[in-house]
VEXBATI-324575 format. One line per 3 residues: number of its first residue (from 0); their letters; for each residue z negated, y, x of N, C-alpha, C, CB. Coordinates in Angstrom, 2 decimals. Each point is the difference from the previous one (the first is absolute). Glycine has a CB too. Example, Ala and Ser with C-alpha at 12.3 -4.5 7.8 and 13.67 -1.06 7.14 Angstrom:
<recs>
0	as	-7.80 -5.69 13.19 0.00 1.19 -0.89 0.00 1.20 0.90 -1.25 -1.17 -1.89 ~ 1.97 2.22 1.54 -0.06 1.19 0.82 -0.73 1.09 -0.77 2.15 -0.63 1.18 $
</recs>
This chain:
<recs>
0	xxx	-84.36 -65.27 80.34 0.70 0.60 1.12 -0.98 0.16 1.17 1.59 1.22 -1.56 ~ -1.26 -1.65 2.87 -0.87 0.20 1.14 0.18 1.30 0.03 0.10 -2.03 1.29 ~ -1.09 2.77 -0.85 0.17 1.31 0.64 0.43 0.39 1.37 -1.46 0.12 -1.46 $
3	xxx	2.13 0.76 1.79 0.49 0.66 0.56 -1.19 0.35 1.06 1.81 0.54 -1.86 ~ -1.67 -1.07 3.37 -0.94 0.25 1.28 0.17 1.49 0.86 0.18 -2.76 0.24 ~ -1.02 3.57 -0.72 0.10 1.11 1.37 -0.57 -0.21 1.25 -0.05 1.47 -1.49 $
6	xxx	0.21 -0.89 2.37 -0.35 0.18 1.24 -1.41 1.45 0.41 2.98 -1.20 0.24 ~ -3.51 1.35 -0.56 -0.83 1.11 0.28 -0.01 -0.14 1.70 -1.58 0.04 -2.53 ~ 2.32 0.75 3.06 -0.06 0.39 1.21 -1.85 0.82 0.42 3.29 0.26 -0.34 $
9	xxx	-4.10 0.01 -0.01 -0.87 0.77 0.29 -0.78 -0.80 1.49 -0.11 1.05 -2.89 ~ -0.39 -2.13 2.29 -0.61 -0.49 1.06 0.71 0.03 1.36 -1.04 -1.24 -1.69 ~ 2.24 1.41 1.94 1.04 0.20 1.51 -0.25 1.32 0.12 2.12 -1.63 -0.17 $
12	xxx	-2.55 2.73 -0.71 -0.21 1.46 0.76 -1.18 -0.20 1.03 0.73 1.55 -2.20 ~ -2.25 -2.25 1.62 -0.91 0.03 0.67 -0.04 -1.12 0.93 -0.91 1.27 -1.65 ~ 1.81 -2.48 1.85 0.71 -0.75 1.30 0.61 0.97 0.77 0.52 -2.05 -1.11 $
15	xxx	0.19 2.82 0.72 0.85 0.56 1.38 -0.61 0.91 0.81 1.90 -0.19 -1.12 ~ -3.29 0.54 0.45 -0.75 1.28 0.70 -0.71 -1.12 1.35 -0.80 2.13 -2.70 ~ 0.88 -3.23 2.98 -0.43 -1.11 0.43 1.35 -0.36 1.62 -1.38 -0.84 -3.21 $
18	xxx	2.62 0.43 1.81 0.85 -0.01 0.52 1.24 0.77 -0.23 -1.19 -1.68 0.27 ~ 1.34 2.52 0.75 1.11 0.73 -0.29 1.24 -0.58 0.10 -1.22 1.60 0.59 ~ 1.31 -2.65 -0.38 1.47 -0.60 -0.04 0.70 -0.62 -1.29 -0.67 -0.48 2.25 $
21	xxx	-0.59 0.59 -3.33 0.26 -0.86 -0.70 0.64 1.61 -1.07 -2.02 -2.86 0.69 ~ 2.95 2.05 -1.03 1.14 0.78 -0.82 0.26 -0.22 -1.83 1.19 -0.30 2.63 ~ -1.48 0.89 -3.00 0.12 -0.46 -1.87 1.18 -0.19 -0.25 -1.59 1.30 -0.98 $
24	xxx	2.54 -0.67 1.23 1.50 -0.67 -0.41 0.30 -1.14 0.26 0.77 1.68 0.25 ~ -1.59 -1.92 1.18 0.69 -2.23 0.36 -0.66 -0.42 -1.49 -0.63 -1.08 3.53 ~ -1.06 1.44 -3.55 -0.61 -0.49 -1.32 1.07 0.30 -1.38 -2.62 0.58 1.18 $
27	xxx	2.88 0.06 -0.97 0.80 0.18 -1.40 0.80 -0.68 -0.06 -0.22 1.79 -0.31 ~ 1.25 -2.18 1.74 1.23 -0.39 -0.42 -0.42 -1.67 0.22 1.80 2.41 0.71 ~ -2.93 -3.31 -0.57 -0.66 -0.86 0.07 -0.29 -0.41 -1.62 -0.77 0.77 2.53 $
30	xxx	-0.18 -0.06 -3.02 -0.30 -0.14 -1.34 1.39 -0.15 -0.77 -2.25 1.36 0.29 ~ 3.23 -0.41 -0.08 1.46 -0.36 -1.16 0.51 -1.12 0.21 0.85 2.04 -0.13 ~ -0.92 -2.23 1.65 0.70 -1.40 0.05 -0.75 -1.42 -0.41 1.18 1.24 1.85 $
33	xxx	-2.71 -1.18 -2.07 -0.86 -0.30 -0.54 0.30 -0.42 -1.85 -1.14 1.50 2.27 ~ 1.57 -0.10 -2.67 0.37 -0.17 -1.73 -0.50 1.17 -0.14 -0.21 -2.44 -0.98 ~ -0.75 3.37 1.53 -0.80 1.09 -0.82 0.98 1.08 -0.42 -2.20 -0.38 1.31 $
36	xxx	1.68 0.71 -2.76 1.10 1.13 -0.72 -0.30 0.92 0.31 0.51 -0.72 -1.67 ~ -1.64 1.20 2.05 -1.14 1.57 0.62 -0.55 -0.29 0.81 -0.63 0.99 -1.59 ~ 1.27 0.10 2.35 -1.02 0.43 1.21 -0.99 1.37 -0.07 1.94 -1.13 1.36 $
39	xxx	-2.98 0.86 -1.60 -1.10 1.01 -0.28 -0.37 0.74 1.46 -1.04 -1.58 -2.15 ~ 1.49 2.75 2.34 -0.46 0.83 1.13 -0.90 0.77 -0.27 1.76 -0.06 0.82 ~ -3.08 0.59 -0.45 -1.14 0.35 -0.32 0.89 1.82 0.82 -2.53 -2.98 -0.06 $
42	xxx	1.70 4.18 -0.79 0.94 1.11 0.46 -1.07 0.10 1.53 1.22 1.61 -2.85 ~ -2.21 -2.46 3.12 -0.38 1.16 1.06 1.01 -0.69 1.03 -2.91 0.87 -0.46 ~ 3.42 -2.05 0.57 0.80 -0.38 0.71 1.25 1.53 0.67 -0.71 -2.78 -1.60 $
45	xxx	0.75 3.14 0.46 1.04 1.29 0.94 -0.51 1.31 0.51 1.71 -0.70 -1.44 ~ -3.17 0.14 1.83 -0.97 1.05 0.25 -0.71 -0.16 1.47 -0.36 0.10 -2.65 ~ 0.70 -1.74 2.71 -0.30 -0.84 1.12 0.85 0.14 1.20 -0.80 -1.46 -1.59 $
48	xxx	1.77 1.35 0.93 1.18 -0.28 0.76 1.13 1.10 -0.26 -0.61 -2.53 -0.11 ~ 1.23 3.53 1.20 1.12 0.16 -0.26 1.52 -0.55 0.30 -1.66 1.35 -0.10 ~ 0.99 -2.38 0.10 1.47 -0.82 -0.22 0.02 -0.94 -0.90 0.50 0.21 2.06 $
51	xxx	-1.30 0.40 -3.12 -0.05 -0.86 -1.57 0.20 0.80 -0.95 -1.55 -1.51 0.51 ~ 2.73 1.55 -0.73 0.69 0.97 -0.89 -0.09 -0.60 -1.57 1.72 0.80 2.10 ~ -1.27 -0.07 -3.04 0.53 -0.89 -0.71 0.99 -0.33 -0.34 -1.27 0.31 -0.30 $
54	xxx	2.58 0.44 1.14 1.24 -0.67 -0.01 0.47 -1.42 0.90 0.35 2.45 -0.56 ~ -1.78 -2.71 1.29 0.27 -0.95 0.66 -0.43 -1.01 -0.70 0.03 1.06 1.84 ~ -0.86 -1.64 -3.24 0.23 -0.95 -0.90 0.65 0.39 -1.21 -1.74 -0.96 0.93 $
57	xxx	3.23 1.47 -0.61 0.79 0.24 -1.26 1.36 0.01 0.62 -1.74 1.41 -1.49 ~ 2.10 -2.62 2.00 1.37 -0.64 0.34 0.51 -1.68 -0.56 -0.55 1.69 2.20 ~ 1.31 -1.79 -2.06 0.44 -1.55 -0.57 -0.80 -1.02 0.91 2.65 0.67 -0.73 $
60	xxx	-2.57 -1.33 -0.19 -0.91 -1.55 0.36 -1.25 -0.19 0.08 1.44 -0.37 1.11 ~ -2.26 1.90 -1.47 -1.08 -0.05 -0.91 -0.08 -0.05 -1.59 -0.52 1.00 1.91 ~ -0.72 -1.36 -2.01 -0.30 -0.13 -1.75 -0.69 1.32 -0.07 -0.45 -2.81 -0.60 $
63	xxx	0.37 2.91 -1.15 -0.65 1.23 -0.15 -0.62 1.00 0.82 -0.09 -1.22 -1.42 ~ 0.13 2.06 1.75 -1.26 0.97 0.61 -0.79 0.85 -0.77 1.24 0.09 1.70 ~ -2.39 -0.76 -2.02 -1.37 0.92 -0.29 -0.88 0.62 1.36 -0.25 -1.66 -2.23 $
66	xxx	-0.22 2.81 1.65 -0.99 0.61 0.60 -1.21 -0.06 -0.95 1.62 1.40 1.34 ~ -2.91 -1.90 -0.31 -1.33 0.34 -0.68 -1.11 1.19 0.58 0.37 -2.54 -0.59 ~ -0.63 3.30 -0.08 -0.40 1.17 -0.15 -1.39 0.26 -0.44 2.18 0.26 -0.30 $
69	xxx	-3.77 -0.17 0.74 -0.72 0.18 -0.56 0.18 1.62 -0.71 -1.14 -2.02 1.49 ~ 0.05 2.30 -2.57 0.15 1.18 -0.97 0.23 0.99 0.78 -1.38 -0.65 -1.68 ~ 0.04 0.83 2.76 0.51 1.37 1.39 0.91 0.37 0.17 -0.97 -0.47 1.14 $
72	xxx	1.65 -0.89 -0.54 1.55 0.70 0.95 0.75 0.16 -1.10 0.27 -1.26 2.38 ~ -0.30 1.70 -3.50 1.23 -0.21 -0.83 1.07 0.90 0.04 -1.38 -0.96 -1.30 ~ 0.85 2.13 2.00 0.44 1.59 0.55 0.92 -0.83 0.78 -2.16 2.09 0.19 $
75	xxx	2.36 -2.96 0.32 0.89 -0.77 1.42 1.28 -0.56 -0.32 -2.07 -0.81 1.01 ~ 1.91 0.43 -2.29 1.21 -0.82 -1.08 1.32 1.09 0.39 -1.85 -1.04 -2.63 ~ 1.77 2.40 2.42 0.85 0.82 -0.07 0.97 -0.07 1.15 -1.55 1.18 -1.32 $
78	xxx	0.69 -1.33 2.25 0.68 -0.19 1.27 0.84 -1.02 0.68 -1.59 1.10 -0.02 ~ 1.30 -2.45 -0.92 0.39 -1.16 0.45 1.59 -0.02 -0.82 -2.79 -1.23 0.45 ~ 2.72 2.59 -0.95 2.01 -0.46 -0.85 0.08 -0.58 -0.74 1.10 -0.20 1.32 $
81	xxx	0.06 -0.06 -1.69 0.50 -1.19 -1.11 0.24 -1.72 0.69 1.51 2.33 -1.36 ~ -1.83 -2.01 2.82 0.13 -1.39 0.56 -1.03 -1.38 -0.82 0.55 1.61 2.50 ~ -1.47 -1.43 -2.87 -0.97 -1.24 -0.89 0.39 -0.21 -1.31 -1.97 0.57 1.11 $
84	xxx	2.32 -1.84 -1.15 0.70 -0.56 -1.57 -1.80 0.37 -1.09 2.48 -2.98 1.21 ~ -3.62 2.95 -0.58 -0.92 0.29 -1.00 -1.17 0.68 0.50 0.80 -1.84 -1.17 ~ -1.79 2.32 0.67 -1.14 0.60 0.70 -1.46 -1.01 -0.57 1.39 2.88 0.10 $
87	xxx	-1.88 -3.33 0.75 -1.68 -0.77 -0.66 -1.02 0.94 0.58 0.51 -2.86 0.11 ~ -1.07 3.43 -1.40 -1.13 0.79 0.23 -1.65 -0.97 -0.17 1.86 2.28 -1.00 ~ -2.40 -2.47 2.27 -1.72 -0.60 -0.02 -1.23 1.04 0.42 1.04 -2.37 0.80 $
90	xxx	-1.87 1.55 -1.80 -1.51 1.01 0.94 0.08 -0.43 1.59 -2.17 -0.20 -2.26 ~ 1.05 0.46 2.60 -0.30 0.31 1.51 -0.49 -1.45 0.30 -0.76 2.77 0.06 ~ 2.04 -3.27 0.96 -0.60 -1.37 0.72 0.39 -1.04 -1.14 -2.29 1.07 1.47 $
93	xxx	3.49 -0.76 -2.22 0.78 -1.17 -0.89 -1.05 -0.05 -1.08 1.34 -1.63 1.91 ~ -2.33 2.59 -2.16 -0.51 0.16 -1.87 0.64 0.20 -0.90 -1.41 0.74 0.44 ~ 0.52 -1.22 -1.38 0.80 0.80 -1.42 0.58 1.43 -0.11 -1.57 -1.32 -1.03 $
96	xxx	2.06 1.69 0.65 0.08 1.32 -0.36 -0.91 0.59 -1.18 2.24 -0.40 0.90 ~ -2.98 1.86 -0.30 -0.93 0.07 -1.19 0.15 0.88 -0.74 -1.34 -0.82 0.94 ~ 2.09 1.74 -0.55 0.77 0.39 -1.59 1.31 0.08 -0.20 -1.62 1.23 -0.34 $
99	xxx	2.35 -2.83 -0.36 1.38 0.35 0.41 0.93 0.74 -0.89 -0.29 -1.88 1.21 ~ -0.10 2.57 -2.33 0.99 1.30 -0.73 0.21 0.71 1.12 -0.91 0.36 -2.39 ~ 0.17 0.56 3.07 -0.39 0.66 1.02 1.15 -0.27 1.18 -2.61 -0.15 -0.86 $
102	xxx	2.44 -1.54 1.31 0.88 0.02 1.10 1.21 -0.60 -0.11 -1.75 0.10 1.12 ~ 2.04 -0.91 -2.57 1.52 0.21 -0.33 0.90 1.11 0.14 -0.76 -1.28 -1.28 ~ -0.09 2.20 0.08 0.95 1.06 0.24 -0.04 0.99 1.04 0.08 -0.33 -2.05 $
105	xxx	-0.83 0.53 3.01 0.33 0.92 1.43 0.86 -1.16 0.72 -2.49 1.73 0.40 ~ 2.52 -3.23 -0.51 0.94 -0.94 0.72 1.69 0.23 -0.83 -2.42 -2.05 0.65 ~ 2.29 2.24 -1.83 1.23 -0.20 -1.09 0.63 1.72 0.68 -1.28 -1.89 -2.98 $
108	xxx	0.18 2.54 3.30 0.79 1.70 0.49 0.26 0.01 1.27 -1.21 1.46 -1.43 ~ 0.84 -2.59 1.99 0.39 0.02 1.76 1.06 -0.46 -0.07 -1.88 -0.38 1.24 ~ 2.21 -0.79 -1.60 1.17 -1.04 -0.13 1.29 0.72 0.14 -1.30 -1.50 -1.55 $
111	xxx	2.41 0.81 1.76 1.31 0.50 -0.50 0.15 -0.22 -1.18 0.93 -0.23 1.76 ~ -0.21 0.33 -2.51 0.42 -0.22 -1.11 0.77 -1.51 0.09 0.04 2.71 -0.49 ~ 0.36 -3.20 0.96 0.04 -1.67 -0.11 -0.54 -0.91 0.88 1.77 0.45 -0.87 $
114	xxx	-3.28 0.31 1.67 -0.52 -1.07 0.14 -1.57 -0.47 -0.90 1.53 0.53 2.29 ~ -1.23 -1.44 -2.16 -1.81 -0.74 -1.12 -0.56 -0.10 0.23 0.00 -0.89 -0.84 ~ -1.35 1.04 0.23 -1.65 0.25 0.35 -0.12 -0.58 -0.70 -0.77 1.74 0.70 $
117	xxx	-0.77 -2.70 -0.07 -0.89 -0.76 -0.25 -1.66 0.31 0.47 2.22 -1.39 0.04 ~ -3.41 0.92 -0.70 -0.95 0.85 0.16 -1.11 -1.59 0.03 1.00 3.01 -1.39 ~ -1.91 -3.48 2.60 -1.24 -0.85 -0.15 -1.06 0.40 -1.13 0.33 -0.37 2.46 $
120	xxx	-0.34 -0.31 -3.51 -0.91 0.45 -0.99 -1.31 -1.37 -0.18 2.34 1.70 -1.36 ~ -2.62 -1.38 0.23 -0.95 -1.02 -0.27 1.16 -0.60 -0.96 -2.80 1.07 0.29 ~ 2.03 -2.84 -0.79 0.67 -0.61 -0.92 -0.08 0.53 -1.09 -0.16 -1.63 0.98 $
123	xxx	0.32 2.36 -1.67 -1.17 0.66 -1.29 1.12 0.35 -0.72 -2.37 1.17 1.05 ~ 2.59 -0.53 -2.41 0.66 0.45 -0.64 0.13 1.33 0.24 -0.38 -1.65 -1.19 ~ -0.75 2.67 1.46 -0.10 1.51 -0.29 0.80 0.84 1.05 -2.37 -0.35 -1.02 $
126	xxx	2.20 -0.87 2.30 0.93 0.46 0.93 1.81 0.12 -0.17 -2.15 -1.01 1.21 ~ 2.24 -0.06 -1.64 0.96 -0.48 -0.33 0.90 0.86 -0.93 -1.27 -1.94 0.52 ~ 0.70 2.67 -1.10 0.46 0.49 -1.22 0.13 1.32 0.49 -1.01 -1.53 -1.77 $
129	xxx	0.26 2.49 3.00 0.18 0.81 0.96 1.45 0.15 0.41 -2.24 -0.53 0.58 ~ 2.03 -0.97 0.38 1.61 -0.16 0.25 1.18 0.37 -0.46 -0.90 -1.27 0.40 ~ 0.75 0.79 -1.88 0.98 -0.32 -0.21 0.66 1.50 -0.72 -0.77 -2.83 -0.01 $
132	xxx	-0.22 3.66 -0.61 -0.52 1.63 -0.03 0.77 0.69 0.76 -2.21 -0.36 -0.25 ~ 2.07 -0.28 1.44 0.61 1.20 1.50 1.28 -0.24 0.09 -1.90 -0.04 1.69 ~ 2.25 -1.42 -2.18 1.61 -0.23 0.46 0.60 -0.55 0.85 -0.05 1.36 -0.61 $
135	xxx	-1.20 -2.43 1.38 0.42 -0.70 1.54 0.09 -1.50 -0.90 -1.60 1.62 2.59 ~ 2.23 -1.93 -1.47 0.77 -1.40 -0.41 -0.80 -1.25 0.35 2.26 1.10 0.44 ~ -3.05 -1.40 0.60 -1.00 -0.99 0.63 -1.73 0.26 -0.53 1.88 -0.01 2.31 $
138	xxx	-2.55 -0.89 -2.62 -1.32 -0.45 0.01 -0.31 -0.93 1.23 0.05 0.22 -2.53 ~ -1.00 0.27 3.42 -0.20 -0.77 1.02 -1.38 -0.72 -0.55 1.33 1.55 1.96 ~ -1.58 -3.07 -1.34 -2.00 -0.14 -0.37 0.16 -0.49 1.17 -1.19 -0.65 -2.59 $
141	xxx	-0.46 0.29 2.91 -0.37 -0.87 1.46 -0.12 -0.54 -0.70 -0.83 0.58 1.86 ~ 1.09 -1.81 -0.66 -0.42 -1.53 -0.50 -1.22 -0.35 1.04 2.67 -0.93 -0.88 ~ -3.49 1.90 1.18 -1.28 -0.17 1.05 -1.36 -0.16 -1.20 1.14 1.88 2.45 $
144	xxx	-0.81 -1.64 -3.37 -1.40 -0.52 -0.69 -0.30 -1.69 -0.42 0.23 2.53 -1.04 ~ 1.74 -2.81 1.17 -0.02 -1.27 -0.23 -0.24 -0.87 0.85 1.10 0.57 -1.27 ~ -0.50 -0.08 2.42 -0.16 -0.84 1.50 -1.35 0.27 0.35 2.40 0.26 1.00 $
147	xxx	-2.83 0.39 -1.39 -1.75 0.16 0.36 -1.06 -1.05 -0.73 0.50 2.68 0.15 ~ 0.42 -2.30 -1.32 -1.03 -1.21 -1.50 -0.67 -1.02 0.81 1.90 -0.20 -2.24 ~ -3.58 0.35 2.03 -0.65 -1.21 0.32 0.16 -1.30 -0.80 -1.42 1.59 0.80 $
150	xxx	2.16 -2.25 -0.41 0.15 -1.04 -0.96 1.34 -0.36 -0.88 -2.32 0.64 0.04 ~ 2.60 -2.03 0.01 1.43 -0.06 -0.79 -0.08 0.96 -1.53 0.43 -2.83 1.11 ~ -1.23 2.77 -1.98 -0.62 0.57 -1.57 0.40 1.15 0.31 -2.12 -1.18 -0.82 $
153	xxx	1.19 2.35 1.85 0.63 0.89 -0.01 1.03 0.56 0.58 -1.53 -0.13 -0.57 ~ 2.10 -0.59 1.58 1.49 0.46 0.30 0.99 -0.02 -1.63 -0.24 -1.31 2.98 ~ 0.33 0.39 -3.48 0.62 -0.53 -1.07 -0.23 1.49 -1.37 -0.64 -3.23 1.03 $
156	xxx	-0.54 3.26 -0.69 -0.29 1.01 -0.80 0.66 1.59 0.14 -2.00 -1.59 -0.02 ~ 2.10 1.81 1.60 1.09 1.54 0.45 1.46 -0.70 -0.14 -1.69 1.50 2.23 ~ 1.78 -2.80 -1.95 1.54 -0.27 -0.47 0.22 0.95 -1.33 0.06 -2.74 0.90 $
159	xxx	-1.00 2.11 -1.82 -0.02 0.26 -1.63 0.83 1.34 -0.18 -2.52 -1.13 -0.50 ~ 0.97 1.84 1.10 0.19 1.38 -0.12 1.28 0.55 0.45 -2.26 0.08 0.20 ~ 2.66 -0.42 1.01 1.61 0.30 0.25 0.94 0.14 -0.93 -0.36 -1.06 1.61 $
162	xxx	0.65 -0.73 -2.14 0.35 -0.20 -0.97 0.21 1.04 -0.89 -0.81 -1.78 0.58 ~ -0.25 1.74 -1.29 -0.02 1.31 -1.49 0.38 1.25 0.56 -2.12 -0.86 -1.41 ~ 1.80 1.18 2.47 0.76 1.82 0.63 1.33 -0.30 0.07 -1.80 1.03 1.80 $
165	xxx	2.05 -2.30 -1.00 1.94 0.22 0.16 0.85 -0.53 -1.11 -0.11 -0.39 2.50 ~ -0.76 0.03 -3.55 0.71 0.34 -1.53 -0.30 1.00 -0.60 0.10 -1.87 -0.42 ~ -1.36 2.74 0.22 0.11 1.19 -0.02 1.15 1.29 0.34 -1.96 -1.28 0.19 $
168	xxx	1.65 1.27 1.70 1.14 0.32 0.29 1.09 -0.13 -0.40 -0.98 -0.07 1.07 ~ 1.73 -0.80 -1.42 0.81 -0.57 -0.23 0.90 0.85 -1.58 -1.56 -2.25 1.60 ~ 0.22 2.36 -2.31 0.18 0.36 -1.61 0.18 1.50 0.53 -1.70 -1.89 -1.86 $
171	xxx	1.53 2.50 2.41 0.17 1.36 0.22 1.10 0.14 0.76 -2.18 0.49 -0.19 ~ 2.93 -0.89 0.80 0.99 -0.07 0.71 0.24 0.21 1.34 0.33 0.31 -1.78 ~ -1.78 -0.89 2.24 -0.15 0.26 1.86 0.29 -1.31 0.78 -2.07 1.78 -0.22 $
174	xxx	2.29 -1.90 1.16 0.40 -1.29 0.52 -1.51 -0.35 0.91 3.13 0.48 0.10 ~ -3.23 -1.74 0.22 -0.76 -0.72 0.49 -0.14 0.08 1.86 0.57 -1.30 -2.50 ~ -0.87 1.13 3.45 -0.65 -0.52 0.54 -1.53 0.00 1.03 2.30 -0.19 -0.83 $
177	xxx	-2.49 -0.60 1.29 -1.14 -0.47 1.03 -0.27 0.41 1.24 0.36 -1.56 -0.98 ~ -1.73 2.08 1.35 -0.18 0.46 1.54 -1.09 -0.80 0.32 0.78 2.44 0.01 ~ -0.77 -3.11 1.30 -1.35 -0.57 -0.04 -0.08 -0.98 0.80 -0.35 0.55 -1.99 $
180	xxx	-0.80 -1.18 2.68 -0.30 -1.33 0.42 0.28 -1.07 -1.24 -1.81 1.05 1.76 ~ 2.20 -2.27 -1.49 -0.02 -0.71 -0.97 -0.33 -1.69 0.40 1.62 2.00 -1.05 ~ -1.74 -2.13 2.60 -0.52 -1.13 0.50 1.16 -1.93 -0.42 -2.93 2.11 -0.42 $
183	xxx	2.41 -2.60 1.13 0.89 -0.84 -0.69 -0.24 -0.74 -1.50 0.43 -0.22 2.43 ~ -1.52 0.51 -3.33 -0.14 -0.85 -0.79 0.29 1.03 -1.43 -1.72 -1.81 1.69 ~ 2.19 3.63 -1.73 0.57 0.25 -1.02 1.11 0.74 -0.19 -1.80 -0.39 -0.37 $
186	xxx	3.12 -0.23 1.33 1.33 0.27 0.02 0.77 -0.70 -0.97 -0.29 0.48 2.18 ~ 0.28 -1.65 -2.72 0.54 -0.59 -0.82 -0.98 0.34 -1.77 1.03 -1.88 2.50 ~ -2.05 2.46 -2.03 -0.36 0.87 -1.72 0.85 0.97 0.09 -2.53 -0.17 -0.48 $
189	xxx	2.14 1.17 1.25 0.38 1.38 0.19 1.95 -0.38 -0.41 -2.50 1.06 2.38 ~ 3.06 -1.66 -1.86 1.80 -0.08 -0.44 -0.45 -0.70 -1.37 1.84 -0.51 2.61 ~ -2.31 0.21 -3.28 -0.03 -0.42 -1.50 0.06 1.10 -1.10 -1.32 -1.86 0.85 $
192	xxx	0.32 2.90 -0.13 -0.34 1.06 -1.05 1.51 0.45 -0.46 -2.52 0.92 1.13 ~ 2.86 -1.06 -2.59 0.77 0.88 -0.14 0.30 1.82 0.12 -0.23 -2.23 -0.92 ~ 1.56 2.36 0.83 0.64 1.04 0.94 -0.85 0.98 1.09 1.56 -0.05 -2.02 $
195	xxx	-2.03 -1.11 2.77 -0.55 0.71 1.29 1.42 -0.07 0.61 -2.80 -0.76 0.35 ~ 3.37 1.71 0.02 1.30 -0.42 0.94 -0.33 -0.01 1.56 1.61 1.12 -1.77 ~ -2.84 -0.33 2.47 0.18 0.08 1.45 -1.32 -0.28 0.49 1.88 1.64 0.03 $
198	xxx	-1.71 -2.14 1.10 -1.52 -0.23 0.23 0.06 0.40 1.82 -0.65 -2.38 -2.32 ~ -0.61 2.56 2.88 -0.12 0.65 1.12 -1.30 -0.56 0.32 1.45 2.06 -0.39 ~ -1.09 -3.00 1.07 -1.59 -0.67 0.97 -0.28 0.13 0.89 -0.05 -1.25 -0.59 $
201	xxx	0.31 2.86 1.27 -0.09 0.24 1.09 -0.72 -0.87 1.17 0.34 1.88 -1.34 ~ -1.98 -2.14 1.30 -0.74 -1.14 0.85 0.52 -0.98 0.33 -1.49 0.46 -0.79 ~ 2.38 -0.92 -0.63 0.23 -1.65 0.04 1.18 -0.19 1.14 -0.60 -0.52 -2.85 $
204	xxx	1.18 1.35 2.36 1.43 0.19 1.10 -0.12 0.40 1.44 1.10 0.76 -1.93 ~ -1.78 -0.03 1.95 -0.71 0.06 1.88 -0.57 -0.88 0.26 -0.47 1.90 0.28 ~ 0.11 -2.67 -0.99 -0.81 -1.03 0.73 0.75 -1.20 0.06 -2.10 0.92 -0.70 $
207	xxx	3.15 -1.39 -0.46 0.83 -0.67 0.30 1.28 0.41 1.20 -0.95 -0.65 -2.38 ~ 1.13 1.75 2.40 1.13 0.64 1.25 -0.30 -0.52 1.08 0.32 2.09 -0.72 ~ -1.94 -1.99 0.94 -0.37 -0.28 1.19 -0.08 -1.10 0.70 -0.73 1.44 -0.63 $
210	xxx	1.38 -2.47 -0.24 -0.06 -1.37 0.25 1.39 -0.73 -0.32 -2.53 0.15 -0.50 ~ 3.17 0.22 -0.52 1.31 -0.27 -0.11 1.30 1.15 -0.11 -1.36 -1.93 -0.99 ~ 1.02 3.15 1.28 1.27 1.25 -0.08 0.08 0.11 -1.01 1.33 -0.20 1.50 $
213	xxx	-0.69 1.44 -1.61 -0.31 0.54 -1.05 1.55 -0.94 -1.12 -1.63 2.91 1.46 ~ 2.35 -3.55 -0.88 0.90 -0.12 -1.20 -0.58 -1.98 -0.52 2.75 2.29 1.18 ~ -3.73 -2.62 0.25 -0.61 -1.11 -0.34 -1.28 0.72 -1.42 0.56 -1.49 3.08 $
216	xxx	-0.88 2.24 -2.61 -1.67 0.68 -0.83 0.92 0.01 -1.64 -1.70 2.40 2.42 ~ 2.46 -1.67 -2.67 0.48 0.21 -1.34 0.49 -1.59 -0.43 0.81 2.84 0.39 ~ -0.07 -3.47 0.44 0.47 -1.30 -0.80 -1.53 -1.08 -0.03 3.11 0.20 1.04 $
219	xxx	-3.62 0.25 -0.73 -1.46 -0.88 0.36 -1.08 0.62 -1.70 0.10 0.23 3.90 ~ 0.49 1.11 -4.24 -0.85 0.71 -1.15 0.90 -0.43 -1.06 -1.14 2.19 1.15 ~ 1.95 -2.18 -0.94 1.04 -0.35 -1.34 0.18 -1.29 -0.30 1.26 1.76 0.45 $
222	xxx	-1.87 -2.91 0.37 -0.64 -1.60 -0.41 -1.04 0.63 -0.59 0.53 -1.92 1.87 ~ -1.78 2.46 -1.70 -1.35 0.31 -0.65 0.07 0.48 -1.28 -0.82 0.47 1.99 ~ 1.93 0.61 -2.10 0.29 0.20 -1.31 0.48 -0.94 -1.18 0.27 1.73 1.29 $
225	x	-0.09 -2.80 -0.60 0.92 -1.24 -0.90 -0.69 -0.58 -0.73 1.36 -0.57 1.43 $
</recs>
């Protein structure tokens, strides 16, 4: 199964401080028409802007709405309503999370009651098993150790490791996906791994937007994945 493409809106918060004209909803409603199932809004976005609500990505003819949340703001979740189909909790500046029992469950007590949390961990088991402890539904990993890997051997090698976490995951009953640079040469690993369902290349997609739009950028990632 290919996975499922989000949109991490973040990089357009720190564009618009640049340009104020530039608006995340065209981006959003760009990316759906694109194919993307999530649109990832970073929370300081409604911190930036008051005219970035979050009822303003929770109308028809968008896909999912997640919010991503480092551990800090998590006090902020409360405020944002029941408008976000999920909450993604990261360390500081799209890290791991470093202790995620800890920030599942203050994310699992912010939440509404039907929306889902997901938490950036390491590939590892111990985390994993945290997770799944607290009761949130998503395992996030980067895929930046892979896109970093000096060398085909060791890229191949954080594939691996992926691999074995999102069957891990998997055995515990958390769902799969990906945050991360992933460049053009490991989009078609990364959709192999089994039940990774979502993936989020934030870089790859700004940088493709910027050259073909954003509904060119997603049909342009979803050949790479092939």
């Amino acid at each position: 199964m290919i996975p499922r493409i989000g949109v991490d809106l973040e990089p357009g918060v720190y564009v618009s401080r640049a340009v104020p004209e530039l608006d995340l909803l065209d981006i959003a409603y760009g990316a759906a028409h694109g194919g993307a199932h999530v649109i990832l809004v970073p929370i300081s976005a409604f911190v930036a802007s008051a005219a970035d609500t979050p009822d303003r990505f929770d109308r028809p003819g968008l896909p999912l709405f997640a919010v991503k949340t480092e551990v800090g703001d998590l006090d902020r979740v409360v405020g944002l309503g029941a408008a976000p189909d999920r909450i993604i909790v990261v360390g500081e500046r799209n890290r791991l999370v470093a202790d995620p029992s800890a920030a599942a469950q203050q994310a699992r007590q912010a939440a509404a009651s039907d929306q889902e949390v997901g938490v950036l961990v390491e590939a590892e088991a111990a985390p994993l098993k945290e997770l799944s402890r607290a009761h949130v539904q998503w395992a996030y990993f980067s895929t930046e150790p892979a896109a970093l890997a000096s060398g085909i051997e060791a890229a191949q090698t954080e594939v691996l490791r992926l691999s074995s976490a999102a069957l891990a995951a998997h055995r515990l009953g958390l769902r799969v996906a990906l945050l991360g640079p992933t460049g053009r040469q490991l989009p078609s690993a990364l959709a192999r791994i089994e039940h990774v369902e979502e993936i989020y290349p934030a870089p790859d997609l700004w940088g493709l937007a910027l050259r073909l739009g954003w509904e060119g950028a997603l049909s342009e990632y979803q050949r790479l994945m092939r």
